[in-house]
Structures are given as structure tokens and as C-alpha cells.
C-alpha positions as CSV (number, residue, x, y, z in Angstrom):
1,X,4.1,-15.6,-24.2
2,X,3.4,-14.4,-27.8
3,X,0.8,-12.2,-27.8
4,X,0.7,-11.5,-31.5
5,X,0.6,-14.8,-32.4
6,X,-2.5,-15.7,-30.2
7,X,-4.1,-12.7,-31.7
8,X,-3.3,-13.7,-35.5
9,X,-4.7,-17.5,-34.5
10,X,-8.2,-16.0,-33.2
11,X,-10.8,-17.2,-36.0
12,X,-13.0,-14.1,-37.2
13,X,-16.5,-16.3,-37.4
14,X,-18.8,-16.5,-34.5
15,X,-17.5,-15.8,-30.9
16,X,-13.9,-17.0,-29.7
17,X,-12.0,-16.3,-27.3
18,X,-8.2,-17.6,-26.0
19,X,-6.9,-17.8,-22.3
20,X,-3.1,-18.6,-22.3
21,X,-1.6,-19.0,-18.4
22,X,2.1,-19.2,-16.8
23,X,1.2,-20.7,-14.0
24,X,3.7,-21.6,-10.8
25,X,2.4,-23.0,-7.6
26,X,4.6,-23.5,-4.7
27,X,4.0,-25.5,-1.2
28,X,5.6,-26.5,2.0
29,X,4.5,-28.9,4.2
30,X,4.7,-30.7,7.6
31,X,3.1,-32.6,10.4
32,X,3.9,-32.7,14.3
33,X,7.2,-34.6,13.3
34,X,9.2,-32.1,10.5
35,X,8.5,-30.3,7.4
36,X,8.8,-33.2,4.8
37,X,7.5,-31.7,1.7
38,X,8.2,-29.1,-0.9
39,X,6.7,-28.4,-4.1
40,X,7.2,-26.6,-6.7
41,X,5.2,-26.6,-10.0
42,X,5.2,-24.6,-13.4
43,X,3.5,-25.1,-16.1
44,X,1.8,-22.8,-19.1
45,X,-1.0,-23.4,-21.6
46,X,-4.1,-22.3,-23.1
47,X,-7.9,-22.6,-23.2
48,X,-9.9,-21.4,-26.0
49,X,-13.9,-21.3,-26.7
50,X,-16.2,-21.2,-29.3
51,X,-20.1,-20.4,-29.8
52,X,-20.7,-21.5,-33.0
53,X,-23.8,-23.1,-32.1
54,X,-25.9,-23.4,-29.1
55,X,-23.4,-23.8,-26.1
56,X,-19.9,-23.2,-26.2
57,X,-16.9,-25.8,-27.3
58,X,-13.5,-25.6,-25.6
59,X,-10.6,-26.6,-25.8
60,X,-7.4,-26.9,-24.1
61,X,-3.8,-27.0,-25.0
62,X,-0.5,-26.8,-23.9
63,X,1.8,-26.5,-26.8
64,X,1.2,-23.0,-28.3
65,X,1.9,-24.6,-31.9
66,X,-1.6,-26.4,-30.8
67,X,-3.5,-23.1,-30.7
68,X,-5.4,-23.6,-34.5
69,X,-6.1,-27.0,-33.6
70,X,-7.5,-26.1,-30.4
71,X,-10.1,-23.6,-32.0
72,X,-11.0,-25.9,-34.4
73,X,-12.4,-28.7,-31.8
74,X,-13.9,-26.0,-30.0
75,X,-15.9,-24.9,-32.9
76,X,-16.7,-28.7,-33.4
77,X,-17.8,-29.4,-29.8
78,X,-19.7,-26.0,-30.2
79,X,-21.6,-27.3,-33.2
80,X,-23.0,-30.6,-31.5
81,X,-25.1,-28.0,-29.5
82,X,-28.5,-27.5,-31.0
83,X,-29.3,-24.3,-31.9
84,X,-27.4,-20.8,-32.4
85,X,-26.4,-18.9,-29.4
86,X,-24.9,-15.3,-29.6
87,X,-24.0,-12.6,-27.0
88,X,-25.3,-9.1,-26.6
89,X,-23.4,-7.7,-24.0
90,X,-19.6,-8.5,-24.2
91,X,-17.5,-5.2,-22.7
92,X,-14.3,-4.8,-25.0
93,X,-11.2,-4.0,-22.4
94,X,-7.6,-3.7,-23.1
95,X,-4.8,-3.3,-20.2
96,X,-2.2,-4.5,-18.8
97,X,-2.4,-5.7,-14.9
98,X,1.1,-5.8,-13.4
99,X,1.6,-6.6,-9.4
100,X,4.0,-4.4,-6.9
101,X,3.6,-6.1,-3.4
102,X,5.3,-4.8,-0.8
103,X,7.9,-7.9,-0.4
104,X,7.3,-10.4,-3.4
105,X,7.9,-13.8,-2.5
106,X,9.1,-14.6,-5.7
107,X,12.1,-13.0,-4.9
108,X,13.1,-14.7,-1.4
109,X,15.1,-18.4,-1.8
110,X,12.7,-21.6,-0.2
111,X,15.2,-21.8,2.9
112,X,13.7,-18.9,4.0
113,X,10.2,-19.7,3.5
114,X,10.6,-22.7,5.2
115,X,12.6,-21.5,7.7
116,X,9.6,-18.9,8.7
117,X,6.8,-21.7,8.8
118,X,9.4,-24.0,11.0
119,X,9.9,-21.1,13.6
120,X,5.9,-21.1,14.2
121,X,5.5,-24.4,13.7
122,X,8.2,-25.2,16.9
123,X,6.5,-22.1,18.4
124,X,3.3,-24.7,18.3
125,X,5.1,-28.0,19.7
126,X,6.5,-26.5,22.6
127,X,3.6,-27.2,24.6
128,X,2.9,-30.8,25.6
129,X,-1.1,-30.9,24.9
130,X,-0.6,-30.2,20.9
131,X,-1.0,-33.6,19.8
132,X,-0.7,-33.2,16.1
133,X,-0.2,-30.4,14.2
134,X,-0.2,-30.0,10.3
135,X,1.6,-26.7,8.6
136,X,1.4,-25.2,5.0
137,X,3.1,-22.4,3.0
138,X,1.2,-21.6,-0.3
139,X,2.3,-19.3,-3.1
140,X,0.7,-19.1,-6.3
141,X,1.7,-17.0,-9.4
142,X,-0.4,-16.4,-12.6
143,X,0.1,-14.2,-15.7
144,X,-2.9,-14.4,-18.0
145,X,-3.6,-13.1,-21.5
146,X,-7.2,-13.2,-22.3
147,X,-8.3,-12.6,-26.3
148,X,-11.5,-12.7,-28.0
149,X,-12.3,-11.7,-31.5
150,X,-14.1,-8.4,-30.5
151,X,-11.2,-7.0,-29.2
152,X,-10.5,-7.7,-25.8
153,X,-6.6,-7.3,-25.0
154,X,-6.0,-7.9,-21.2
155,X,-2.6,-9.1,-19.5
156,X,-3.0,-10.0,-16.0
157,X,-0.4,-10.8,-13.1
158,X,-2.0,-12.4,-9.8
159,X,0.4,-13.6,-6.8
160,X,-1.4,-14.8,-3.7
161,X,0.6,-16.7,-0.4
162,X,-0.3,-17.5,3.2
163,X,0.3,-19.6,5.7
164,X,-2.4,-22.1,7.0
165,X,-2.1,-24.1,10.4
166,X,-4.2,-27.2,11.9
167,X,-3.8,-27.5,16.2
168,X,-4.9,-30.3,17.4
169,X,-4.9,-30.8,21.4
170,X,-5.3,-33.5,23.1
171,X,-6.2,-34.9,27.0
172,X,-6.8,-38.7,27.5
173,X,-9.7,-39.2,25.0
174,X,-10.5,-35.9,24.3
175,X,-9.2,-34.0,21.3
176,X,-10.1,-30.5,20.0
177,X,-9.1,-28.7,16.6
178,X,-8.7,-25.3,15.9
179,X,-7.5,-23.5,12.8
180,X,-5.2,-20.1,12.1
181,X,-4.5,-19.1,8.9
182,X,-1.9,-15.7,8.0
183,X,-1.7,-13.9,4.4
184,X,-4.3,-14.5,1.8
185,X,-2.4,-12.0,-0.7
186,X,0.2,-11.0,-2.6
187,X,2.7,-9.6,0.3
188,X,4.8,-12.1,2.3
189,X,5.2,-9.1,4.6
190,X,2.2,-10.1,5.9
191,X,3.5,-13.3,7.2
192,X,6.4,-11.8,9.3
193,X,5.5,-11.4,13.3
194,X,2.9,-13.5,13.9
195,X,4.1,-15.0,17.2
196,X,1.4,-13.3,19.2
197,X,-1.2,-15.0,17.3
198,X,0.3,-17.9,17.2
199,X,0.6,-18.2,21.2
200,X,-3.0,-16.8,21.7
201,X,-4.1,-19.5,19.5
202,X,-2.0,-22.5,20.9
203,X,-3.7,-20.9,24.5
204,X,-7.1,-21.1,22.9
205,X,-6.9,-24.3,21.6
206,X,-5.4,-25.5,25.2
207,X,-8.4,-24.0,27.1
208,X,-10.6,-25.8,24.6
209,X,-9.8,-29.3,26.8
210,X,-10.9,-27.7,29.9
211,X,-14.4,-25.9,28.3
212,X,-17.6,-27.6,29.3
213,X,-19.8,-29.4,26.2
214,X,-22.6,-27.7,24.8
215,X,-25.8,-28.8,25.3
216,X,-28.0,-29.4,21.7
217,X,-31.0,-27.3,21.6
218,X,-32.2,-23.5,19.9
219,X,-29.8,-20.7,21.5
220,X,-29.7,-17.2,20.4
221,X,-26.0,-16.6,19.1
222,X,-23.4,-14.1,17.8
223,X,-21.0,-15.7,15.1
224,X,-17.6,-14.0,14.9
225,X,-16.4,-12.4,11.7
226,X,-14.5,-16.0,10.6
227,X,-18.3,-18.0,11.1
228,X,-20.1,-15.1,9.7
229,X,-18.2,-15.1,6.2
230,X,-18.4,-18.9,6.3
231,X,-22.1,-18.4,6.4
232,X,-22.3,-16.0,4.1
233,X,-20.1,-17.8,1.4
234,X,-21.4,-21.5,2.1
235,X,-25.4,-20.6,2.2
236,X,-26.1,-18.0,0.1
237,X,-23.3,-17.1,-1.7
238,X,-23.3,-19.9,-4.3
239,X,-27.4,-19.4,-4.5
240,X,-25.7,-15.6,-5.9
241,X,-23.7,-17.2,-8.8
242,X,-26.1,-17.0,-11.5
243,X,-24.9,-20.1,-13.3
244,X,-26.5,-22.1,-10.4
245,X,-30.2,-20.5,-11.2
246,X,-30.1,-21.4,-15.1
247,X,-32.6,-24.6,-15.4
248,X,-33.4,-24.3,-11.7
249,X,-36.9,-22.8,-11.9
250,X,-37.6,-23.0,-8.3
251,X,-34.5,-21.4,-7.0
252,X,-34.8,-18.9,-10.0
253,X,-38.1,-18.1,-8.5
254,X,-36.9,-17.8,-4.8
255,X,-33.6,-15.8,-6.2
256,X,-35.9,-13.2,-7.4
257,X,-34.4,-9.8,-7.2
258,X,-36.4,-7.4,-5.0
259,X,-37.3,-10.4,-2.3
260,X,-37.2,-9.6,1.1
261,X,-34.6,-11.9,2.8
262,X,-33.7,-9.9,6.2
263,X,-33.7,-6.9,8.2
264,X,-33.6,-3.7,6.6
265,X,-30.3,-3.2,8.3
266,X,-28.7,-6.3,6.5
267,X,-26.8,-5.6,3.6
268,X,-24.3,-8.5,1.2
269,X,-21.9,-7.6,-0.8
270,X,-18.8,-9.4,-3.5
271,X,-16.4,-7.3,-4.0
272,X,-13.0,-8.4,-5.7
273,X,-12.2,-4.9,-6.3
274,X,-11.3,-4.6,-2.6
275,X,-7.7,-5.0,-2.5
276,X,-5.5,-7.4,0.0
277,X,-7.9,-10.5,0.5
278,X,-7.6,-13.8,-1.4
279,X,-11.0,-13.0,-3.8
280,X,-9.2,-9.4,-5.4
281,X,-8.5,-9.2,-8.7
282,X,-8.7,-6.7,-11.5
283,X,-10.4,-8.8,-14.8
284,X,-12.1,-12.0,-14.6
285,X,-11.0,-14.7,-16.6
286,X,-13.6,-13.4,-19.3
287,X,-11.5,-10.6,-19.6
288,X,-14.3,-8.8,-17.9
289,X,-13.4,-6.3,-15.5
290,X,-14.9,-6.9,-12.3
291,X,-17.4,-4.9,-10.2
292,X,-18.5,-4.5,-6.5
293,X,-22.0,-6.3,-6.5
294,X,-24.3,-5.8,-4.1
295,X,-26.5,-8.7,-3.3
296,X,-28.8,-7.6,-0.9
297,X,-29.2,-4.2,-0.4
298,X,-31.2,-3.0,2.9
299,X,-32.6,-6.9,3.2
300,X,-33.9,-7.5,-0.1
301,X,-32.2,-9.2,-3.1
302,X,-30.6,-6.5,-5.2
303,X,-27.6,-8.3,-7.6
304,X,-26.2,-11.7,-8.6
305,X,-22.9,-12.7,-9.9
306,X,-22.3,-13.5,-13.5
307,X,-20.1,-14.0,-16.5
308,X,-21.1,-13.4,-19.8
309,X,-23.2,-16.5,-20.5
310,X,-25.4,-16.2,-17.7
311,X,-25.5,-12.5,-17.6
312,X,-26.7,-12.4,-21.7
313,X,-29.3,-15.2,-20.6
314,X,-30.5,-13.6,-17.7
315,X,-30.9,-10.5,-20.0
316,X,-28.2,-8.5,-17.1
317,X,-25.2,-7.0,-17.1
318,X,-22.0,-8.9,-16.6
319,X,-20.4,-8.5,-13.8
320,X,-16.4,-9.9,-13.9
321,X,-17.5,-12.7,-11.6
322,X,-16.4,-15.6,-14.4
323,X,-12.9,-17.5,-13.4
324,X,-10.9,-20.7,-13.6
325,X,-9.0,-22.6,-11.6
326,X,-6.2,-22.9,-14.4
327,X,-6.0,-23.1,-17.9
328,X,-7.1,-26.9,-18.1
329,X,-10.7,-25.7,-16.8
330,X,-13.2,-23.2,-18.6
331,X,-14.2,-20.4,-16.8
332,X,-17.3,-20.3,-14.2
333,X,-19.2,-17.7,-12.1
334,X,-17.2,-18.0,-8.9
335,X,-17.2,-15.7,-5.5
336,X,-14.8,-12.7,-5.6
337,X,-14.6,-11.7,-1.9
338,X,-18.2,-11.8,0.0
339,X,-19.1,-9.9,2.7
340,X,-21.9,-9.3,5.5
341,X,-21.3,-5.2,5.7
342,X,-20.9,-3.2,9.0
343,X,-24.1,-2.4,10.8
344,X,-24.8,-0.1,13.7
345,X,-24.3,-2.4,16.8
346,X,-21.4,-2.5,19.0
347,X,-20.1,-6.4,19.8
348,X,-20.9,-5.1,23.6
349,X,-24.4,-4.1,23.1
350,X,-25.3,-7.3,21.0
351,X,-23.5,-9.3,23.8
352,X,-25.8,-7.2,26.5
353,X,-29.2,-8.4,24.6
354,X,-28.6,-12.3,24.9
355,X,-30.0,-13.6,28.5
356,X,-29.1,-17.0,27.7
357,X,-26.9,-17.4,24.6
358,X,-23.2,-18.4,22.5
359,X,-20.9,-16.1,21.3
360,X,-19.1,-18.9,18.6
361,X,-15.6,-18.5,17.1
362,X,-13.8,-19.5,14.2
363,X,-15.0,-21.7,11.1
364,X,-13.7,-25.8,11.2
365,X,-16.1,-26.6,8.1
366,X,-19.5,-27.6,6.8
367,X,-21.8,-28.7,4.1
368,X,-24.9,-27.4,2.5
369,X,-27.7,-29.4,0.9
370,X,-30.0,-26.7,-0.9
371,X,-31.3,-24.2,1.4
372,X,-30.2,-26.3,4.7
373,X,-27.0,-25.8,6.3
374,X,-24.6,-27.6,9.1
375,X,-21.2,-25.8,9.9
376,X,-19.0,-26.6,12.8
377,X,-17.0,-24.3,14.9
378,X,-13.6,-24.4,16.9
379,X,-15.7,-23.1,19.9
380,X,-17.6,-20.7,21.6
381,X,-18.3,-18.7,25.1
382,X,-21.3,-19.0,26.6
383,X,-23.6,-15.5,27.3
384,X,-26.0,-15.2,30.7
385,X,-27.6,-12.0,31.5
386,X,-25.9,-10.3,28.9
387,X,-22.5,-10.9,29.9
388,X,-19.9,-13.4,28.4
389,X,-19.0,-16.6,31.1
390,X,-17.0,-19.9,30.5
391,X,-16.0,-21.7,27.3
392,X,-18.0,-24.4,26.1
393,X,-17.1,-26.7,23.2
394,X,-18.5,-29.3,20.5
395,X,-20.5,-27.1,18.5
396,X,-22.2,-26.9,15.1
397,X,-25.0,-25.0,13.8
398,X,-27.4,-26.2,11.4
399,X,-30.5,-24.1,9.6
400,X,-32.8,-23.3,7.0
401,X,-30.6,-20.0,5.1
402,X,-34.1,-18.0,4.6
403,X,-35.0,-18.3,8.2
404,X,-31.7,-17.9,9.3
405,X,-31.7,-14.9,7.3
406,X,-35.0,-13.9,8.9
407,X,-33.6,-14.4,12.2
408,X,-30.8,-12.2,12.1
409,X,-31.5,-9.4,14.5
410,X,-28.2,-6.8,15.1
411,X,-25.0,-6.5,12.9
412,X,-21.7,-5.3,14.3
413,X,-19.7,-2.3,13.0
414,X,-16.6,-3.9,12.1
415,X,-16.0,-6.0,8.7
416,X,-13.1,-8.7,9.2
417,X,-12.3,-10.9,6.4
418,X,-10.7,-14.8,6.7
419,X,-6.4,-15.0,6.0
420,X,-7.1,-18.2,4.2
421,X,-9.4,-18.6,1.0
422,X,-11.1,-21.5,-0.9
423,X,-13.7,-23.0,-2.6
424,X,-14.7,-25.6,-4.5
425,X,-17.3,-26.1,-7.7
426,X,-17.9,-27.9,-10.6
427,X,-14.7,-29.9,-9.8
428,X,-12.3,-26.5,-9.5
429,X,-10.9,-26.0,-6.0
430,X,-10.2,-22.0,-6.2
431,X,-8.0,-20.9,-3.5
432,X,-8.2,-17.3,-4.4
433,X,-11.7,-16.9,-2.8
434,X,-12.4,-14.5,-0.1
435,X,-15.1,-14.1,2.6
436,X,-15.8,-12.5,5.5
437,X,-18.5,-10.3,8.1
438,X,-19.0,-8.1,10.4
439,X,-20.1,-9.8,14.2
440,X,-24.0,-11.1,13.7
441,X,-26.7,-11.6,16.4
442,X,-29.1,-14.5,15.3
443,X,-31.9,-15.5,17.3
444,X,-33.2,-19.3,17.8
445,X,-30.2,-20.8,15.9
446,X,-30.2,-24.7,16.1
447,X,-26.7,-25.7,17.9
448,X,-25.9,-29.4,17.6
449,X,-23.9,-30.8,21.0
450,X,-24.6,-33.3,23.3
């Protein structure tokens, strides 16, 4: 890409800015039957913005030659929104962002990509209960210029692959579905020897046909790292992204920094700083570099994501939190990696306080509608007197986040963070999205079963 030449097109008038991507996307597929698809997709283009008036205009492009064009419908689409809009806080950063993994896919031929998904894949099928089973290799490469006519020079490289599985197990009419995911970053390293896991989760899912089902009703429960960042991400993470509170008076009003949400020994955090999970990265697609937030700090609401819109209407700081899903798409306030921090309680002295409990594993899912919730799990163990029995299956959990958030009672000391990110908003499915949590003890938690 020409980086002079996007710099020279940058009009000197109002605010602009230009996003220009090489973008490469790469999958393999199969079912229970045989890996029957490969893709591979590049592409390159641009995005630019203007605030000429009272929102911005944007524009996108694929033929650089386009580029003058581009700004000028942007500065027309800008114009069409009433009033004047400037910025007052828009950090200048120049860099360059370059990757090093330890073994870059980029560099290994498809046959051997393939060949590595196959071997767990048949690892999978050997047993006769696995009824279906679908398999995907992902790899995704981005380099990213960002401009804007203050200043701001930044070159980024981002490379993320993994490997995602879907176990299904089946016994007359009964079926059960459990998830693994591997990777989540830029090393295919990470992939390599993962036959264990592979065979403890074929066994799980197995032993899912022989647990008992769950009876509905209140329970107190401890949610596994996996159900915990699901949680986390799904209920009160996108109530964080400050773009969601603008015209929303009433959730403005409940979002109100300083409210007490939980336990002084509860603390939230988004950090894409922290290297190796599918939410790092260096700058946002803002050119912004991003920053550890802290959302609630000691139980109380203490920080909110933003970009530069929200964060200069919100009179804050912006905090990096402003991406795209590629360079057809304008940049929104999007999750880096969320977290539930390490507390003070061991997993054996949470599972010692329940009488009459669930202990729940792994995330298949969920929806939220507001401040409600409903998530379903691949399964759970069922606590009495403090000790973990049989396996019991057919769960979901459903809520109010604020009481939920009221209810929790112990967090465990150890954060663990999903292999496998994603989310989707405003019509941008993100993959490089991370969550996770330490092990959380919730008390009266609605459990949908039979």
C-alpha cells in the first residue's frame, strides 16, 4: 500500500480520516463425512470519514485511484447531518505494529493445515456414539494503515487462527452437543498436541448420554471460566460499550459510573493489551492506542469502553475500544478481551459452601433481551453437602444481570480465557473478540430443565 499517497489525498478541512486494509481470510471445513471445504479470500480496500457537519460520512472503496472520490461523498453524507460536530480529544500516534509469532501460519502450505484438523477430527469418529461432528480451521491476516488529518500515522499487522470443533453424541433419541475450541492467536504452535483434549472431550461428551436431567428450579451454582466469560461478555459487556448508552437515557442512568453492582470483592476488566487471546491488539481501528479498562472496580462501575465519538460526547477519554470488521464497515466500540478478575477463593472452598447446588461447564450459546439473560451450557455436576456427585444434563440459566450481579457471592483465583472468540453487532460478526473469568459462585440462579 502507498502510504504517501493516502497521506497527500487526506483533505485539510474539518476531520478526516482513511483506513486502507490487506485483508486474507482462510478456512477449512468438514462434517462427520470428510473435509469438503477450503477457502481462501484476499482482498484490500479503504474506508474514509468525514465530520463536516453533525455526524460523520463514510465512505468506502476498493480501487486506491477511488480515494478523492471517496472523501468527497463522505464529506457530502456528513453535510446532510444537522448541525456542526467537532472533537476535543483525538490522541495523535505514529508506529508501526509488526507481528513475530512463534510459528506463522502464513508460512506452512494448506495440506498441512488440513492434514492437522483431519488427524483430530478422525481422533473424534473413532468412537461410535459421535453422531455428527462439524470441524473448522480459521486464519485471518490484516495489515492496516490508519490516517487522519491531525497526524495520526499507524501501520498495523494482526494474524489470529484456531481451530473450532462441534461433538455431537447420540443414544436412540437422545443427543447432546459439546464444544472445544484450540488457538485464538497468532501462533499455530498453539494448535499442535492437542490429542489429550481432544479424547477428554469426546469422553465428556460420551458421559453426557448417561447424566441424569436437571430438574428446573433456583439452585446456587459455580460457572466455569468458559460460562463465566460468556456471562460477562453477553450481559454486561455490551451495556460497557458506550455507543450503546448515547440516546438511551435509562440505561445511561443505570450505567452510571460509581453504582454499586456487586460485592466489593468483584472486579471487570477489557483488556486488549493482554497478549495471546483473540481480543489483543495494539491500536484500534481509530488509530487509538488501546488501554486496560477497568469496568468495575471493587463492585462499583468504574470505566466504559469507547472510541472517539462517544468518548468526546460523553466528555471522557477515549479508550482504543473503536474497531471494524473489515474495511467495508466503519469502525464501532467493540469488546477487546473481558474479563471477571481472580478473587480469593479456592474452586474447593466455593465447591464446600453449596449444600445443594451445580457446578456448570462450558458455554453452547444464548441471547440477551436488555438486562435479562438465557444461556445454555454443555453440562454440569451436581454439588450435595459440599462435595461434587453425578453429571446431570439439559441446562440453561436465565436472570436479571443486576441481580445476578448482586448474587454473586465467592470468585476463584484463577483467570482462564475462551480458545475461540466472536461477536456480533451492528451487523459486523468480529471474530477477534476475547472473553473469559475466573470460577464464580452465584447464589439462587434460575436453571431451566425439565
Amino acid at each position: 500500500m502507498d502510504k504517501q499517497y493516502f497521506k497527500e489525498a487526506l483533505p485539510q478541512e474539518d476531520f478526516c480520516d482513511l483506513r486502507y486494509q490487506d485483508f486474507s481470510h482462510t478456512t477449512i471445513k468438514g462434517d462427520k463425512k470428510e473435509i469438503d471445504q477450503v477457502s481462501i479470500v484476499k482482498k484490500s480496500g479503504g474506508n474514509v470519514r468525514v465530520l463536516s457537519g453533525g455526524g460523520f460520512g463514510s465512505f468506502a472503496f476498493t480501487d486506491p485511484k477511488d480515494v478523492n472520490l471517496a472523501f468527497q461523498e463522505a464529506k457530502t453524507a456528513s453535510d446532510l447531518n444537522p448541525g456542526k460536530e467537532t472533537f476535543q480529544r483525538i490522541p495523535v500516534n505514529k508506529d508501526h505494529v509488526r507481528i513475530s509469532p512463534k510459528e506463522d501460519p502464513r508460512n506452512l502450505e494448506i495440506s498441512e493445515k488440513k492434514g492437522l484438523l483431519e488427524k483430530y477430527r478422525e481422533l473424534i469418529l473413532e468412537h461410535d456414539e459421535i453422531a455428527d461432528l462439524e470441524s473448522q480451521y480459521y486464519e485471518q491476516f490484516t495489515d492496516t494503515l490508519i490516517l487522519n488529518n491531525l497526524g495520526t500515522e499507524v501501520q498495523q499487522e494482526e494474524l489470529i487462527c484456531g481451530m473450532t470443533f462441534r461433538i455431537t453424541a447420540k443414544r436412540g433419541d437422545l443427543t447432546q452437543l459439546t464444544r472445544l475450541s484450540f488457538g485464538g492467536n497468532e501462533d499455530f504452535s498453539e494448535l499442535l498436541d492437542k490429542e489429550q483434549e481432544v479424547l477428554e472431550k469426546v469422553k465428556q461428551t460420551l458421559s453426557l448420554l448417561d447424566a441424569e436431567p436437571i430438574k428446573g428450579g433456583n439452585y446456587d451454582v459455580i460457572l466455569d471460566s468458559d460460562v463465566g466469560g460468556l456471562f460477562i461478555h453477553e450481559a454486561f459487556g455490551h451495556l460497557s460499550e458506550a455507543d450503546n448508552l448515547i440516546g438511551n437515557k435509562t440505561l445511561g442512568e443505570t450505567m452510571s459510573l460509581g453504582t454499586d453492582f456487586a460485592m466489593e470483592n468483584f472486579n471487570v476488566i477489557d483488556d486488549p493489551t493482554r497478549p495471546g487471546h483473540p481480543g489483543s491488539y495494539v491500536y484500534d481501528h481509530e488509530g487509538t492506542k488501546a488501554q486496560r479498562v477497568s469496568l468495575i472496580k471493587r463492585g462499583k462501575l468504574d470505566g466504559r469502553l469507547h472510541s472517539l465519538e462517544s468518548a468526546d460526547f460523553m466528555e471522557e477519554e477515549p479508550t482504543g475500544h473503536a474497531r471494524a470488521k473489515n474495511f467495508g464497515f466503519t469502525p464501532i466500540v467493540r469488546m477487546g478481551n473481558i474479563y471477571i478478575d481472580q478473587g480469593e477463593s479456592s474452586l474447593k472452598d466455593m465447591i464446600a459452601s453449596i449444600d445443594d447446588g451445580l457446578y456448570l461447564f462450558g458455554s453452547a450459546g444464548g441471547q440477551t433481551s436488555g438486562e435479562t439473560f438465557t444461556f445454555a451450557v454443555q453440562g454440569g455436576y451436581r454439588i450435595e453437602n459440599g462435595e461434587i456427585t453425578h453429571m446431570v444434563r439439559d441446562l440453561a440459566l436465565t436472570g436479571h444481570l443486576f441481580t445476578t450481579l448482586k448474587n454473586i457471592e465467592m470468585v476463584g483465583r484463577e483467570v482462564t480465557f475462551s480458545k475461540a472468540g466472536g461477536c456480533g453487532k451492528g451487523g459486523q460478526i468480529l471474530i477477534q473478540s476475547g472473553k473469559g473469568s475466573a470460577p464464580i459462585k452465584i447464589k439462587n440462579m434460575g436453571i431451566g430443565g425439565q
